[in-house]
C-alpha positions as CSV (number, residue, x, y, z in Angstrom):
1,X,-3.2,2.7,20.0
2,X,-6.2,3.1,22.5
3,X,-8.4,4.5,19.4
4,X,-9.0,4.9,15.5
5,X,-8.9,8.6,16.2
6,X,-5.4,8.9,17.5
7,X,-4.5,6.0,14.9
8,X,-5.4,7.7,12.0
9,X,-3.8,10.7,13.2
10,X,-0.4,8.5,13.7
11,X,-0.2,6.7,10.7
12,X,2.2,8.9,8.6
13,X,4.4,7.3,5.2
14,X,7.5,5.8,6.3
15,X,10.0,5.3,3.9
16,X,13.1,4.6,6.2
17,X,13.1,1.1,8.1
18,X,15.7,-0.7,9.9
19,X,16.8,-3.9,9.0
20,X,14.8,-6.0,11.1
21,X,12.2,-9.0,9.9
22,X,8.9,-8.6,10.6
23,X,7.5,-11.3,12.7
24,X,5.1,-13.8,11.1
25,X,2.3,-12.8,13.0
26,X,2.9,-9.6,12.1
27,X,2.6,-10.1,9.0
28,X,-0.6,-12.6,9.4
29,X,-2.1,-9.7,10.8
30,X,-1.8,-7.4,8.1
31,X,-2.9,-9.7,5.5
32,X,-5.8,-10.1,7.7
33,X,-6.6,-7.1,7.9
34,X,-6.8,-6.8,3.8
35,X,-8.6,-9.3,3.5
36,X,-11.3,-8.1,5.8
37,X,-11.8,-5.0,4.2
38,X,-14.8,-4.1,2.5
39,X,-15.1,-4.9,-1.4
40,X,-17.7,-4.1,-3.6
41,X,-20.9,-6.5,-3.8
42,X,-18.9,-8.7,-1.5
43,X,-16.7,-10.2,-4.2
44,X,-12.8,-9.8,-2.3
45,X,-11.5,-10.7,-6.1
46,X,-8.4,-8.7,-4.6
47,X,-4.6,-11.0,-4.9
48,X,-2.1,-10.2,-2.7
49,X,1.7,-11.4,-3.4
50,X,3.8,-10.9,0.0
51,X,7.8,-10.8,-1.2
52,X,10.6,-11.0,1.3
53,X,13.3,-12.1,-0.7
54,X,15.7,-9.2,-1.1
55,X,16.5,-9.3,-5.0
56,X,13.2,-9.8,-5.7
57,X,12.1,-6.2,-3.6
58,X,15.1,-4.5,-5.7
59,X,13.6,-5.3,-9.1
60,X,10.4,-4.4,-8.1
61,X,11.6,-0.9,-6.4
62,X,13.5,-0.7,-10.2
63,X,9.7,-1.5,-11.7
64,X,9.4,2.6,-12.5
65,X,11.2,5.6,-12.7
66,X,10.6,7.5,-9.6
67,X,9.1,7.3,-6.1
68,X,10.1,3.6,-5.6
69,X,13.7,3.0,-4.7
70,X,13.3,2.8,-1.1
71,X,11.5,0.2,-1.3
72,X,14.8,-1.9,-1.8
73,X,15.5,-1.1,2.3
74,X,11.8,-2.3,3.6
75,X,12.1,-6.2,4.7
76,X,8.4,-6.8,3.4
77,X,6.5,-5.5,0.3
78,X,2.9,-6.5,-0.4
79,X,1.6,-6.5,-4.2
80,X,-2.1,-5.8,-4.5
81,X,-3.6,-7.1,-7.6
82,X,-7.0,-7.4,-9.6
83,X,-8.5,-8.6,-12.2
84,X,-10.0,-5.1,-14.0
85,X,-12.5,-7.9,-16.3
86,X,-13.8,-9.7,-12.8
87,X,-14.3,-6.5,-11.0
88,X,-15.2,-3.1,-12.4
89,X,-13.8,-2.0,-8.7
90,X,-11.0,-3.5,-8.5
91,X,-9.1,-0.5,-8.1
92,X,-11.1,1.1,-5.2
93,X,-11.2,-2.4,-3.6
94,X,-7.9,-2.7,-4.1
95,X,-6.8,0.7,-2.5
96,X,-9.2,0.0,1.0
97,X,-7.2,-3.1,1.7
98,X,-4.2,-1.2,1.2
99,X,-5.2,1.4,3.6
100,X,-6.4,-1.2,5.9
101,X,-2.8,-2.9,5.8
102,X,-1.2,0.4,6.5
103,X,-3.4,1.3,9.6
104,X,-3.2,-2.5,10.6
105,X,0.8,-2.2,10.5
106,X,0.8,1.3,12.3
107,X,-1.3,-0.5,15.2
108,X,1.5,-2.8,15.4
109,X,4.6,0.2,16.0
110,X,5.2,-0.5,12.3
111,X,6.2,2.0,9.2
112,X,4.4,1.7,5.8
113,X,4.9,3.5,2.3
114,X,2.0,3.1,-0.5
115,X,3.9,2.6,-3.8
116,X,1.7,3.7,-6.6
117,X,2.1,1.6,-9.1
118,X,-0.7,1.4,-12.2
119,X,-0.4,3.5,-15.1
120,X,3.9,4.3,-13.8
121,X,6.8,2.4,-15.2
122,X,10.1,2.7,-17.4
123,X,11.5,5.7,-19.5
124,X,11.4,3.0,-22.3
125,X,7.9,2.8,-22.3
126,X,7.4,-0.6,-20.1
127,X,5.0,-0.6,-17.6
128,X,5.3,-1.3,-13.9
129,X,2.7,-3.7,-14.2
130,X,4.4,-6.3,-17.0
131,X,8.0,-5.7,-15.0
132,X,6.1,-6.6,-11.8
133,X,4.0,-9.1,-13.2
134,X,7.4,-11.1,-15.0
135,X,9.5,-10.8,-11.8
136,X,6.5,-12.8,-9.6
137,X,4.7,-14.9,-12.0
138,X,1.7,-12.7,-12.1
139,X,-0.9,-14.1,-15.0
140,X,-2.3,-11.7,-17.2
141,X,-5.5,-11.5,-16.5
142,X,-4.2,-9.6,-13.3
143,X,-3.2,-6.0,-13.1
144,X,-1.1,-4.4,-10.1
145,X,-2.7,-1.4,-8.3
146,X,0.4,-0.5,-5.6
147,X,3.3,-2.1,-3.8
148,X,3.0,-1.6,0.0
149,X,6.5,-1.2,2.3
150,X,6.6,-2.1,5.4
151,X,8.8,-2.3,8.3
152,X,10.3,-1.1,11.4
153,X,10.9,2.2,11.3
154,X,13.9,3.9,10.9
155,X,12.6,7.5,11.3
156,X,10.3,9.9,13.4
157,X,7.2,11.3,11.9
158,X,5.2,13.6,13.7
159,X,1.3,12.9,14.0
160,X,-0.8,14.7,11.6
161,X,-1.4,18.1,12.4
162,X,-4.9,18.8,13.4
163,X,-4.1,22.5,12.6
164,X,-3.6,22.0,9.0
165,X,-6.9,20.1,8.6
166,X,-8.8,21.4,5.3
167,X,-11.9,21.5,6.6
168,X,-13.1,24.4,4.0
169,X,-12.8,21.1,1.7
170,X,-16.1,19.7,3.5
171,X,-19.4,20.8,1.9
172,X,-22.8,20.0,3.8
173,X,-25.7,19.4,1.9
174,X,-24.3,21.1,-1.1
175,X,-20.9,21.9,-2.9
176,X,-20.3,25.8,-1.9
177,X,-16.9,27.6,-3.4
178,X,-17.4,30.6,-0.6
């Protein structure tokens, strides 16, 4: 990408990839760029558990119902954590790095799916968080935000549309519903 503009109009969720490992600078980039993202009062309290071992991405794609099961075809997920008594942000601090991951693998030709994960889980009541949690060794005083995918893409996604922009969703100087 030459620019943030055009980047930002690239990035689009991929939830196809091929079968192919990411490299390790690849994926030293994209931790690098979460852990450069802003956090609030400077605290990065933000964990980050990278899994590449194939049976443990299935049981975390079977962590909740829905929205999740491709994840079992990406060669990479990322877990982003905090701890919700260290930092009453941890969830927006936790979502920028995210983001920053995502744009970070986009700049590198690869494909990226945010996996929501806090307050999801299991028909039976179980949350994503404690499945998650018991399948990497997470400790408790930890709770998972999202799962990020990544890979090489498998699929074609257009660039955003500039077209279908919402602008009418900007307000200047005050909120107007005309």
């Amino acid at each position: 990408m030459t620019d943030f503009k055009d980047l930002a109009q690239m990035r689009r969720s991929h939830r196809k990839f091929t079968g192919q490992e990411l490299e390790a600078e690849q994926v030293r980039l994209i931790l690098r760029a979460a852990l450069m993202a802003p956090t609030s009062k400077g605290q990065r309290a933000w964990q980050f558990v990278v899994v590449d071992n194939r049976q443990d991405i299935e049981k975390v794609a079977d962590a909740k119902e829905l929205g999740s099961q491709f994840l079992k075809e990406a060669p990479l997920a990322i877990v982003v954590l905090g701890d919700p008594i260290q930092n009453d942000c941890w969830i927006e601090d936790g979502s920028i790095a995210a983001i920053s991951m995502q744009y970070q693998a986009e700049d590198l030709g690869l494909g990226s799916c945010w996996i929501q994960m806090r307050g999801r889980g299991l028909s039976d009541g179980t949350t994503a968080d404690t499945v998650i949690r018991g399948i990497l060794d997470i400790p408790e005083n930890l709770s998972v935000l999202c799962v990020v995918a990544f890979g090489y893409k498998a699929d074609e996604r257009k660039p955003q549309n500039e077209d279908k922009l919402k602008w009418e969703n900007v307000h200047i100087d005050r909120y107007r519903n005309d």
